[in-house]
BATOR-176715 format. One record per residue (C-alpha): residue number from 1; x, y, z. Coordinates in pm, 1 decimal. Example, Ala and Ser with C-alpha at 12.3 -4.5 7.8 and 13.67 -1.06 7.14 Angstrom:
% residues 2
+-----+----------+----------+----------+
| num |       xx |       yy |       zz |
+-----+----------+----------+----------+
|   1 |   1230.0 |   -450.0 |    780.0 |
|   2 |   1367.0 |   -106.0 |    714.0 |
+-----+----------+----------+----------+
% end
This chain:
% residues 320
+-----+----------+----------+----------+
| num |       xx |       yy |       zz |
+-----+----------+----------+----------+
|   1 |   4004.1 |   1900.6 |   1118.2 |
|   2 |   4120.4 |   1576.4 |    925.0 |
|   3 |   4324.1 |   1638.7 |    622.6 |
|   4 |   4059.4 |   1502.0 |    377.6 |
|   5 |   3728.2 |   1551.2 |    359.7 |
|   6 |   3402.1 |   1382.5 |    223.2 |
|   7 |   3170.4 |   1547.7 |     54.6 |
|   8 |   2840.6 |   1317.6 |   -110.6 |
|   9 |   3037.3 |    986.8 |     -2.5 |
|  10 |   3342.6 |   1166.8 |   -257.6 |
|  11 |   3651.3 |   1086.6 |    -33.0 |
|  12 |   3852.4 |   1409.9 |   -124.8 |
|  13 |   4234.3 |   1364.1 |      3.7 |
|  14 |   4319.7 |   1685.8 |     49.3 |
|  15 |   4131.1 |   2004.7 |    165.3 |
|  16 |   4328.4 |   2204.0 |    -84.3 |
|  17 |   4181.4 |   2211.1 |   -406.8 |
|  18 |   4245.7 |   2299.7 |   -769.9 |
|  19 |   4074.3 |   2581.7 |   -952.1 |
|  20 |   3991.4 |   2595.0 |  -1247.5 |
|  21 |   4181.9 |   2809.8 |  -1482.2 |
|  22 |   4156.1 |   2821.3 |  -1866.2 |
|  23 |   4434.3 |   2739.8 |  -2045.1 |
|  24 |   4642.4 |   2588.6 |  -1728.5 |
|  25 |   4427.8 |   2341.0 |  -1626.8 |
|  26 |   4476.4 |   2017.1 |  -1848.3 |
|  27 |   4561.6 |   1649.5 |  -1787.3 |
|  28 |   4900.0 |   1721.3 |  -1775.0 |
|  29 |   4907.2 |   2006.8 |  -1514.4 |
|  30 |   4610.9 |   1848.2 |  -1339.1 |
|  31 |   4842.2 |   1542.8 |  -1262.0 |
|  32 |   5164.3 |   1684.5 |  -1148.5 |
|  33 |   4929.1 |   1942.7 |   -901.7 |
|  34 |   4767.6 |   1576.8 |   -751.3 |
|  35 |   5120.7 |   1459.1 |   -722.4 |
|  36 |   5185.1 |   1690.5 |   -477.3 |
|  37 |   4887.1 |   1667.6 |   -316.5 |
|  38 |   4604.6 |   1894.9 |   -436.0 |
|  39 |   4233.3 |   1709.4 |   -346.6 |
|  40 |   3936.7 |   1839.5 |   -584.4 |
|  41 |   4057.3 |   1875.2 |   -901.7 |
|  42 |   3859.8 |   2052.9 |  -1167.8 |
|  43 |   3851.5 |   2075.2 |  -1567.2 |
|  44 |   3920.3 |   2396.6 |  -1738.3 |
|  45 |   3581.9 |   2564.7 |  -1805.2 |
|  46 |   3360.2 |   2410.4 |  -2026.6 |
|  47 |   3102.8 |   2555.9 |  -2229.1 |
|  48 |   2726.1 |   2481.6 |  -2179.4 |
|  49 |   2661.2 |   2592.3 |  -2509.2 |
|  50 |   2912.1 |   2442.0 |  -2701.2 |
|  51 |   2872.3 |   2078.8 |  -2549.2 |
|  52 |   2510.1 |   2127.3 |  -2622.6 |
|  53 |   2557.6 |   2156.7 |  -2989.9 |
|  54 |   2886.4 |   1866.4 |  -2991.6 |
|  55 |   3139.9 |   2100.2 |  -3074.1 |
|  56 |   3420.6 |   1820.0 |  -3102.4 |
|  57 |   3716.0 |   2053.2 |  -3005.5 |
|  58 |   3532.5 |   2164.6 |  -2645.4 |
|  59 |   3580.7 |   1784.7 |  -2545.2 |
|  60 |   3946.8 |   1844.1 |  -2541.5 |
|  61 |   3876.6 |   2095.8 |  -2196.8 |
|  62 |   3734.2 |   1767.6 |  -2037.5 |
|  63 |   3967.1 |   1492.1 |  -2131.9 |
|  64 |   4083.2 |   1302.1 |  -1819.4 |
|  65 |   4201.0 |   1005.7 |  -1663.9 |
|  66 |   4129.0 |    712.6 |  -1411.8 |
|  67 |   4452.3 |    852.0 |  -1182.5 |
|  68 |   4271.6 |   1220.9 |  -1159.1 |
|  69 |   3968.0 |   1073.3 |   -963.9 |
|  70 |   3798.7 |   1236.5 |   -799.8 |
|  71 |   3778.3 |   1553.0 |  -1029.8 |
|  72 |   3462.5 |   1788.6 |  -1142.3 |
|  73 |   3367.8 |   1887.3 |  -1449.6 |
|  74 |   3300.3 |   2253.9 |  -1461.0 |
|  75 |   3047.0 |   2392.3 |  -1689.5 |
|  76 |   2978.5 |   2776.3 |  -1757.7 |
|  77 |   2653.3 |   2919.8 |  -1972.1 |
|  78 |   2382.5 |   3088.0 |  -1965.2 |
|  79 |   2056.5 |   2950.1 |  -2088.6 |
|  80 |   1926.9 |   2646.8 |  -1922.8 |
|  81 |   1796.0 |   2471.9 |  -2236.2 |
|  82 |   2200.9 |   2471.5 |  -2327.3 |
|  83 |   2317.6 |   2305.5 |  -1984.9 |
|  84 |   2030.1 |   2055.7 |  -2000.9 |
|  85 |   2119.9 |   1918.3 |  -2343.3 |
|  86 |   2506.9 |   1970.1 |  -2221.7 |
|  87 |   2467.2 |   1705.4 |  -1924.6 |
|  88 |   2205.0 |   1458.1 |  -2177.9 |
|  89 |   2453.8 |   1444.3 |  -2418.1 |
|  90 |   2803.4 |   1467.9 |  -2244.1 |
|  91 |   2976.6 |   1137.7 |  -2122.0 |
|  92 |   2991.4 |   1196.6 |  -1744.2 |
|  93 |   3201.6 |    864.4 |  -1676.5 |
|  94 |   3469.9 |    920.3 |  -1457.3 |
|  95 |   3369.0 |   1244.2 |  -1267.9 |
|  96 |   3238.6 |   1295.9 |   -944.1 |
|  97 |   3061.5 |   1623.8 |   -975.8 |
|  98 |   2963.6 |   1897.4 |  -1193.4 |
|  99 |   3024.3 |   2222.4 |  -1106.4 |
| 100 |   2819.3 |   2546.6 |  -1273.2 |
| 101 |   3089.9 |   2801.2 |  -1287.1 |
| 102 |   2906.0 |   3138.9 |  -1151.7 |
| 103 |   3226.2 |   3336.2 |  -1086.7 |
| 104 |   3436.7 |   3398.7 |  -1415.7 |
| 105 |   3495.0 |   3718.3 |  -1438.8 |
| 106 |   3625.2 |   3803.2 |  -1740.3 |
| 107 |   3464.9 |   3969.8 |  -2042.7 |
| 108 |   3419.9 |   3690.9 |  -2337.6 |
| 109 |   3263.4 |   3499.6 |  -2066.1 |
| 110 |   3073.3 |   3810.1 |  -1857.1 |
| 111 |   2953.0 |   3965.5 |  -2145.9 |
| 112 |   2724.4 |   3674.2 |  -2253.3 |
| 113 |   2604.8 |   3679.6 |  -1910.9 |
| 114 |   2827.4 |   3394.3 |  -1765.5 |
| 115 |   3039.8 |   3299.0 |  -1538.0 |
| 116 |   2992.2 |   3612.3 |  -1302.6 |
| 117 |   2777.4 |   3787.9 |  -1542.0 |
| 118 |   2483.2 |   3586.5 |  -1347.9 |
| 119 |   2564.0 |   3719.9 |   -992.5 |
| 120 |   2322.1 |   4021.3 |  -1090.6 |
| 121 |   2011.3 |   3766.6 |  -1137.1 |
| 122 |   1969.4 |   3497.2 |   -826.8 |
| 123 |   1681.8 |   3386.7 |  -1002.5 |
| 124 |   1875.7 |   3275.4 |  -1290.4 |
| 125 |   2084.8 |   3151.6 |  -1083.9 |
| 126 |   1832.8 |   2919.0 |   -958.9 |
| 127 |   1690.4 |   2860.4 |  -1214.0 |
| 128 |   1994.3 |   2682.3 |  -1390.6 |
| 129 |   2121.8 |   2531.0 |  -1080.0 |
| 130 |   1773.3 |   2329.8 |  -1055.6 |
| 131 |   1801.4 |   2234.6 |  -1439.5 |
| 132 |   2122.2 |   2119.5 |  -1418.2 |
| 133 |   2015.5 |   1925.3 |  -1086.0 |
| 134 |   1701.1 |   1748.5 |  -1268.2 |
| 135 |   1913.9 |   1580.4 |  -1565.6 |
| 136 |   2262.9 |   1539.7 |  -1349.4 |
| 137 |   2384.2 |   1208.4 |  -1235.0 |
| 138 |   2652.3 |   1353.4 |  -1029.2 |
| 139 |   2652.5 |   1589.6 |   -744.6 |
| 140 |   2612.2 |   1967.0 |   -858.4 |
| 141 |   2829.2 |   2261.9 |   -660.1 |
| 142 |   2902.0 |   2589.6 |   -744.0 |
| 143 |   3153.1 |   2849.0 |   -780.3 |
| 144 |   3064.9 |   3205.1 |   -718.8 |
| 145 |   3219.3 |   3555.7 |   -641.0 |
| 146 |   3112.8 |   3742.8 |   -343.4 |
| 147 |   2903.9 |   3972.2 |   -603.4 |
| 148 |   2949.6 |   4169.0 |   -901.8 |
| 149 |   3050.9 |   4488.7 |   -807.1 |
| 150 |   3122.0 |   4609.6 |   -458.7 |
| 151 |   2860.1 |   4767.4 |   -170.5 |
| 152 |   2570.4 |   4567.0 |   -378.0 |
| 153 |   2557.8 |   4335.0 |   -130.7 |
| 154 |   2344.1 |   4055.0 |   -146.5 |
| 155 |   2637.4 |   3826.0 |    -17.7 |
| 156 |   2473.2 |   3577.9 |    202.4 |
| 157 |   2149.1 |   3572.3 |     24.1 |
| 158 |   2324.5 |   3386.6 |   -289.3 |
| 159 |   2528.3 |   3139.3 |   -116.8 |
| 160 |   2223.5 |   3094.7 |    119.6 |
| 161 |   1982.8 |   3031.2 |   -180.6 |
| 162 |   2204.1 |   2808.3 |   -364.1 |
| 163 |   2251.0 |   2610.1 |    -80.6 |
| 164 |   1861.2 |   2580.1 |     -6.8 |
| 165 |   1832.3 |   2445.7 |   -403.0 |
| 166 |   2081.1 |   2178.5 |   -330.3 |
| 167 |   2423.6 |   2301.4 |   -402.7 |
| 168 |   2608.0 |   1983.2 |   -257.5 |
| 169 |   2888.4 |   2249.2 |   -213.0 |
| 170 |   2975.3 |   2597.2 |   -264.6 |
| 171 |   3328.1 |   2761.4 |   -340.2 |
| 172 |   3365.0 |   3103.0 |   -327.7 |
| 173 |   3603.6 |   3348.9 |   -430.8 |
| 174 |   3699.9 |   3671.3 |   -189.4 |
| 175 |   3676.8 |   3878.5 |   -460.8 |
| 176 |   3367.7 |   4057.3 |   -692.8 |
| 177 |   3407.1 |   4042.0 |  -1074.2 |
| 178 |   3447.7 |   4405.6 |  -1089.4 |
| 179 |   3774.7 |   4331.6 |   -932.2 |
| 180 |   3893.5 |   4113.9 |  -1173.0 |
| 181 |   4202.2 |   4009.4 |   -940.9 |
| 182 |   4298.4 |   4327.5 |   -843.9 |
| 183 |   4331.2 |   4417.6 |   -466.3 |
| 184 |   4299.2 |   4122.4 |   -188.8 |
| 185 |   4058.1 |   3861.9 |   -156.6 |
| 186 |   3783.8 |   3969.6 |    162.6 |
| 187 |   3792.8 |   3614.4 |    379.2 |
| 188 |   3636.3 |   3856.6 |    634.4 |
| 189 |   3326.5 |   3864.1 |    380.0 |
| 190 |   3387.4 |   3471.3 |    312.9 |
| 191 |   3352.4 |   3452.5 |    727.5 |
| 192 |   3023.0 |   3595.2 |    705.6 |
| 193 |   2886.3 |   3408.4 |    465.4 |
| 194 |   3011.9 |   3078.9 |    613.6 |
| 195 |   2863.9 |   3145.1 |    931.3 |
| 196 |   2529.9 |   3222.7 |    751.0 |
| 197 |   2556.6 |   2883.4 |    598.3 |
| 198 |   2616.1 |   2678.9 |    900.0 |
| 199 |   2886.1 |   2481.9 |   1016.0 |
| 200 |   2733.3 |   2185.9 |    876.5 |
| 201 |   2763.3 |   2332.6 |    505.5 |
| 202 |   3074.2 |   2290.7 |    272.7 |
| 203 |   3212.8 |   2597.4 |    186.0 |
| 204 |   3519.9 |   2602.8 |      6.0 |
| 205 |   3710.7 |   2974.0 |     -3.6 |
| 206 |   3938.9 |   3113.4 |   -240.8 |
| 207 |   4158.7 |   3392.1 |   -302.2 |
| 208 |   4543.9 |   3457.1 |   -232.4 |
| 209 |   4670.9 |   3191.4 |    -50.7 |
| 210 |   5061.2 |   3182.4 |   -149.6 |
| 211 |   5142.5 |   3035.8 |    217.3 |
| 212 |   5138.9 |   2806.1 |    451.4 |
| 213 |   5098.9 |   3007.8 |    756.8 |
| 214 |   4845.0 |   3243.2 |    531.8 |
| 215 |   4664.1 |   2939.1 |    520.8 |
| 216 |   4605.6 |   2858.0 |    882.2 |
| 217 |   4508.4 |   3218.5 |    985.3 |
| 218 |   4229.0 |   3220.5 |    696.8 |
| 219 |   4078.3 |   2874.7 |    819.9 |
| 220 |   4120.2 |   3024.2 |   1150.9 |
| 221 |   3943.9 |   3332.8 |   1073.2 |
| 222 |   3669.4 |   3214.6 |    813.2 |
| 223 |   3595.1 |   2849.9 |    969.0 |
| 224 |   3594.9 |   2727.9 |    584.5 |
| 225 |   3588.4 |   2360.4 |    493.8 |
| 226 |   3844.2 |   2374.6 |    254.0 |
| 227 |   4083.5 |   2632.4 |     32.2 |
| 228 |   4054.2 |   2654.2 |   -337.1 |
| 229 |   4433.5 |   2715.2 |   -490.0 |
| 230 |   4446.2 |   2909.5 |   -850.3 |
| 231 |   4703.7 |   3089.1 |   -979.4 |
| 232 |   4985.8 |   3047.6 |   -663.2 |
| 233 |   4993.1 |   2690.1 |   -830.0 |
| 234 |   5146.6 |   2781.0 |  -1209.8 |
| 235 |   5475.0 |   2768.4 |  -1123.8 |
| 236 |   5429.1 |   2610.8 |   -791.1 |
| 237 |   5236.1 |   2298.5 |   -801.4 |
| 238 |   5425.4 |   2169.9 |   -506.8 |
| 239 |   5242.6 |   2413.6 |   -296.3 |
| 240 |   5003.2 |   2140.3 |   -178.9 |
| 241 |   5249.5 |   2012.0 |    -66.4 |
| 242 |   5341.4 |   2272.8 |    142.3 |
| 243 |   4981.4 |   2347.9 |    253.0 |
| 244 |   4922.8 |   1971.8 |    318.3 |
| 245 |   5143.4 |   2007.1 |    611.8 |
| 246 |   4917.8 |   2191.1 |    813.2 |
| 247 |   4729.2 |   1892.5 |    889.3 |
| 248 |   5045.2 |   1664.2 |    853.6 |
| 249 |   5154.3 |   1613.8 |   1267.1 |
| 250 |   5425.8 |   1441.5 |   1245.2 |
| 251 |   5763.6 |   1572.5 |   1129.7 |
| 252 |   5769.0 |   1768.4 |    859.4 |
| 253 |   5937.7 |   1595.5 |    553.6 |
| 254 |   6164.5 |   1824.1 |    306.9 |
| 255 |   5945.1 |   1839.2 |     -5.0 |
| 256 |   6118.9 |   1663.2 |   -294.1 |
| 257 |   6057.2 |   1967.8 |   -561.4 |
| 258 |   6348.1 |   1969.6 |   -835.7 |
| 259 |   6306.9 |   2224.2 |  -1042.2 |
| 260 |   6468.1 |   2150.1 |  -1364.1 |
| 261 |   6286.1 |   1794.7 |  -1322.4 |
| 262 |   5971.0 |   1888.2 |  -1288.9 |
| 263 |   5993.9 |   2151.5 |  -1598.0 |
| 264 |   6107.6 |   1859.4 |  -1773.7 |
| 265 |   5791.2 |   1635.1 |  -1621.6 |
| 266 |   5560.8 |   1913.5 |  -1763.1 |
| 267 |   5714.6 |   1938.9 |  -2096.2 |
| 268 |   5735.9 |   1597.6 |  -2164.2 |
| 269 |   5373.7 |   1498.5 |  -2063.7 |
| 270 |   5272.0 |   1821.6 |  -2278.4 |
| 271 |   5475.9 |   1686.8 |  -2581.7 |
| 272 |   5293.3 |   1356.4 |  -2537.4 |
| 273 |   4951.6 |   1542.1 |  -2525.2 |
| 274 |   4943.9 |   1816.9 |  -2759.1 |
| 275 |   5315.8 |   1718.5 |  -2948.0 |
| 276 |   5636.2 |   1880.0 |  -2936.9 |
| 277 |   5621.9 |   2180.4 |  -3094.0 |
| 278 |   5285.1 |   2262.0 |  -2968.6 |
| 279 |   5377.2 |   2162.6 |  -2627.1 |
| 280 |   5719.0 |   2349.1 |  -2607.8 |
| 281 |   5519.6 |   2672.4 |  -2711.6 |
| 282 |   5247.9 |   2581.4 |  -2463.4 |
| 283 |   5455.3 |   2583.0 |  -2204.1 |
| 284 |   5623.7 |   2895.0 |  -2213.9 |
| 285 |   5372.4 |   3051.1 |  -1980.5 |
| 286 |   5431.7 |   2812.3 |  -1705.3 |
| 287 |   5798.6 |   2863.4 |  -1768.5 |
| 288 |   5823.1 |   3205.9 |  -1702.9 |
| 289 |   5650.6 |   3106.4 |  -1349.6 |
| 290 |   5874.1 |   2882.8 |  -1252.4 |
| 291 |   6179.8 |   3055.4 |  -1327.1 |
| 292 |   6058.0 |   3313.0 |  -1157.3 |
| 293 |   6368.5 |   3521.4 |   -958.4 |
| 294 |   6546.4 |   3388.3 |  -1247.0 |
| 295 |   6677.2 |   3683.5 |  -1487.0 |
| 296 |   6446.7 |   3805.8 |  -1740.6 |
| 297 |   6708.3 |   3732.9 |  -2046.2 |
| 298 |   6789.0 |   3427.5 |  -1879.4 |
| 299 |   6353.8 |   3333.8 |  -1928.7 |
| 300 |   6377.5 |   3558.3 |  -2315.2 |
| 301 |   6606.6 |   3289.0 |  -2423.9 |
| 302 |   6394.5 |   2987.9 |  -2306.2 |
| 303 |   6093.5 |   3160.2 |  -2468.9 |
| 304 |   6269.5 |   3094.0 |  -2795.9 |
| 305 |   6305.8 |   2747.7 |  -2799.9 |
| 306 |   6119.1 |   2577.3 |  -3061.5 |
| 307 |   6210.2 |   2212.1 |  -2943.1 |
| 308 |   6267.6 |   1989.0 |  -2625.5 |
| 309 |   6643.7 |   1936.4 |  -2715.3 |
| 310 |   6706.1 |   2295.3 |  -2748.2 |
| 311 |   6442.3 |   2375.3 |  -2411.2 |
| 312 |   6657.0 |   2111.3 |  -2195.6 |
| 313 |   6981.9 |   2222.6 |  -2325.3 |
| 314 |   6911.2 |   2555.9 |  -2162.5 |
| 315 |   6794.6 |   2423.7 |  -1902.3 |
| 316 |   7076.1 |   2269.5 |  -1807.7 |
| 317 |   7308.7 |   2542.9 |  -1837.4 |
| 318 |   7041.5 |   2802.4 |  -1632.4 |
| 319 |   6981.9 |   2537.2 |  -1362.8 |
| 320 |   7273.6 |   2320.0 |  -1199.1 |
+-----+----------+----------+----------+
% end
């Protein structure tokens, strides 16, 4: 297995890719996770509905640059009259594929029946999948769940019929929506439904890969093409890195991963995106990741900053 991997003539350099997560995704975190090697990167989710009717602040989820390519823009909806006017009227430039997010589970999103809230309805499923396929430009994948609530089954049939509607690729997560995140992803499920597919079909899996070494054993076990990374990358982006080196034969080189630096990396490209008070706020989520071991008073303080002089001052004292 080569460390990259093509998928519609998209030279992807990495088989580890970045999921999409709302409110961690952006430019800024996008670009320090391909630093360090992450392949597919995706946009934050982006409402069907909202691009459909030009809601100006929703094209702040999709702003990106030349140096993020390739990357997909991931949509979420329900109603295929609201995706169709979403891809008309969006500027695509710049993306390689859109992906139809199918595997969100949390309320605001379930509740309108999307994201997960469509596993319950293959038809639908279809259905918007083929809509999105007749007005798209790009390549069209999508991101599932292994179901909505467990012992439904109706695994394989899904990722089987989106793939016989033209899914370029499928990712899916080891987990059902009922879940939420609780428990452990099932790459013994994700095996199954692989082998349905067919060696010849990309399936990308997801769901608590922290490791290295986890890594191998679930590409061993599950045969997938590639491994989505979500939330073991807030705090962590060098863990593509890390992963990378499973297909990296030669020596293994120490990973260059200075902590204090690369807080400072993330605040300053936030402070240049969203400005300095916005950003230091912003970032006090990721903060509390990466310090984490650190003592909690040690983070409380941090948390209180209200300015990049006052952040990197305290940085400096809590990190030598």
């Amino acid at each position: 297995m080569t460390k990259n991997i093509i998928i519609e003539n998209v030279n992807i350099p990495s088989r580890f890719f970045l999921a999409p997560m709302a409110g961690y995704t952006d430019y800024i975190f996008r670009r320090l996770c391909r630093r360090f090697g992450a392949g597919l990167l995706t946009t934050e989710l982006v409402s069907a509905a909202a691009l459909a009717r030009t809601i100006k602040k929703t094209y702040r989820y999709m702003e990106h640059k030349e140096d993020e390519h390739p990357i997909s823009l991931q949509i979420f909806g329900n109603n295929e009259d609201d995706f169709k006017k979403a891809i008309e009227l969006t500027d695509l430039k710049g993306f390689s594929f859109i992906d139809i997010n199918m595997g969100c589970p949390t309320k605001k999103v379930v509740k309108n029946n999307g994201g997960a809230g469509l596993l319950t309805d293959i038809d639908k499923m279809i259905s918007i999948l083929n809509v999105v396929k007749i007005v798209s430009p790009l390549p069209v994948s999508v991101k599932i769940r292994l179901g909505f609530k467990r012992g439904e089954g109706g695994e394989t049939e899904r990722a089987l019929a989106l793939k016989e509607n033209g899914a370029c690729f499928l990712t899916l997560h080891g987990r059902y929506a009922s879940d939420l995140y609780r428990g452990n992803a099932d790459w013994e499920k994700i095996a199954k439904v692989k082998e349905a597919l067919g060696e010849d079909y990309i399936l990308i899996g997801n769901g608590d890969i922290k490791t290295k070494e986890y890594a191998e054993k679930v590409f061993n076990l599950s045969k997938v093409d590639g491994i989505m990374i979500g939330r073991a990358a807030i705090g962590n982006p060098w863990i593509f890195a890390e992963l990378n080196k499973i297909f990296e034969f030669e020596e293994e080189k120490e990973i260059d991963k200075n902590l204090k630096d690369i807080i400072k990396e993330h605040v300053n490209g936030c402070s240049e995106f969203y400005g300095e008070i916005s950003a230091v706020h912003f970032m006090r989520k990721f903060i509390m990741k990466y310090l984490n071991g650190y003592k909690m008073e040690n983070k409380i303080e941090l948390m209180k900053c209200e300015s990049k002089e006052e952040l990197f001052k305290l940085l400096d004292e809590l990190i030598i």
